[in-house]
C-alpha positions in Angstrom: 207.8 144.9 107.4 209.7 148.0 106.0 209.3 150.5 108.9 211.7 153.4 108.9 212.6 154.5 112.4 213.5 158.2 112.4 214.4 159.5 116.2 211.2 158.3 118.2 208.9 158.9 115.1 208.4 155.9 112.0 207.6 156.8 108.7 204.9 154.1 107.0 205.7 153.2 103.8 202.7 150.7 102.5 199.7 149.6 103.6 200.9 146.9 104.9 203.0 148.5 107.8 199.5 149.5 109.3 198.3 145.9 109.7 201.2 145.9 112.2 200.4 148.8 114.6 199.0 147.7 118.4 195.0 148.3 119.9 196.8 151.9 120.1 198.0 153.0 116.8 201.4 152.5 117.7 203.7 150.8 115.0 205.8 147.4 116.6 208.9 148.2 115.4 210.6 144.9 113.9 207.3 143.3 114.7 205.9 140.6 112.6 202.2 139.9 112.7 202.4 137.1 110.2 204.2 133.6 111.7 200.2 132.7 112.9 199.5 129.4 110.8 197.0 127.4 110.5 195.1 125.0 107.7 198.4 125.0 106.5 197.8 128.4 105.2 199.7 131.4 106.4 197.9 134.3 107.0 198.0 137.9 108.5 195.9 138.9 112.1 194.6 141.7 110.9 193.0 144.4 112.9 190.4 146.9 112.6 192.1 149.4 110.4 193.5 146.4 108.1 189.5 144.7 108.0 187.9 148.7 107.7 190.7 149.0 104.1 189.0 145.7 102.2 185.6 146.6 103.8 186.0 150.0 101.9 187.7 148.8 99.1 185.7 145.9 98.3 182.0 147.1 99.2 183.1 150.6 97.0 184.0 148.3 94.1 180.8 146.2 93.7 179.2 149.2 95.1 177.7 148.2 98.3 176.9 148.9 101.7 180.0 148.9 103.4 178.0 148.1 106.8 176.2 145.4 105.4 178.9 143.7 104.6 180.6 144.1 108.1 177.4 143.1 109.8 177.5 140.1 107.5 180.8 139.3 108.3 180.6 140.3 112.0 177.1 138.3 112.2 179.0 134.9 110.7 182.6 134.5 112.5 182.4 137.0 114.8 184.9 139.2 112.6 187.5 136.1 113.2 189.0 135.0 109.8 190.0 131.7 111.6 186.6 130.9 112.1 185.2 127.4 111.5 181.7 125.7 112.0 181.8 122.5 110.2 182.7 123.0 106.5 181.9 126.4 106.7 185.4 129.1 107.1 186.4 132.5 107.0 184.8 135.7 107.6 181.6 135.1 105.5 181.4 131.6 106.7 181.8 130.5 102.9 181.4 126.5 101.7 183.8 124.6 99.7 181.8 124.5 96.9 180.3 128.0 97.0 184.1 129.5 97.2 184.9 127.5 94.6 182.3 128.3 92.1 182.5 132.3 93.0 186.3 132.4 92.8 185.8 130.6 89.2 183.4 133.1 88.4 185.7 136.2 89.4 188.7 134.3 87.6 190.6 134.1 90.3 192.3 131.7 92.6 189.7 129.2 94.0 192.2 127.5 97.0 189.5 127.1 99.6 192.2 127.9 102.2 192.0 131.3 101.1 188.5 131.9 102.7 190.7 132.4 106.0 192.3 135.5 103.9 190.8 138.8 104.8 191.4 140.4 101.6 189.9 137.3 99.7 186.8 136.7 102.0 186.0 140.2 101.7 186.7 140.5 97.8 184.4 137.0 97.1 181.8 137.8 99.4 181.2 141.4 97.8 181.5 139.9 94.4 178.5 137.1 95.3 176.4 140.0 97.1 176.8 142.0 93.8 175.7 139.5 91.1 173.6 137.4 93.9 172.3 139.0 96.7 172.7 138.4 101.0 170.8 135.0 100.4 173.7 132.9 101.0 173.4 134.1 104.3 170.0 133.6 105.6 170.1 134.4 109.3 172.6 137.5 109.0 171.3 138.9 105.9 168.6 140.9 107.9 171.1 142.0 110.9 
């Protein structure tokens, strides 16, 4: 993380140097939130503010409700991106095989170990919602 101390007060640089503040706001100076592995796939703990910036992002993109999507999400794993139930992962709870073929779709990446990526979950669920609709979510499509 690039923080710049400057007396008592930090300067943040990227985006990335606000997925490593505390409950408080308060940047952890030298701090790294990313040595959490698991699936043998690295990946950040990300908090509110870091979940709230692909929320945003993604559901402005494919120009949906940005609470749907986090009621989706929140509804699945609990807002956990370790989450697991059977061969179901991630946010959005996605499948193997329904990752794969939406990542194919998007032309992107289609590592099922990124469903554990917040970023990535958030990106490929908006996408499906977009072009498919909440049915891949049956139960928490009408939270």
């Amino acid at each position: 993380m690039l923080v710049k101390s400057v007396g008592a007060t930090a300067e943040i640089e990227s985006f990335e140097q606000l997925l490593n503040k505390d409950s408080n706001g308060i940047i952890k100076n030298n701090e790294q939130v990313t040595d959490n592995k698991r699936y043998g796939f690295e990946y950040i703990m990300l908090n509110e503010i870091g979940l709230n910036y692909w929320f945003l992002k993604y559901g402005n993109e494919y120009g949906l409700s940005v609470e749907k999507l986090k009621k989706i999400a929140g509804c699945e794993s609990g807002l956990r991106l370790d989450a697991v139930n059977y061969i179901y992962a991630g946010l959005f709870q996605f499948a193997p095989a329904t990752w794969r073929s939406n990542r194919k779709a998007m032309g992107l990446d289609d590592n099922i170990n990124l469903r554990f990526d917040a970023e990535e979950s958030i990106r490929t669920a908006a996408f499906k919602i977009a072009r498919d609709g909440t049915g891949a979510w049956p139960v928490c499509q009408f939270r």
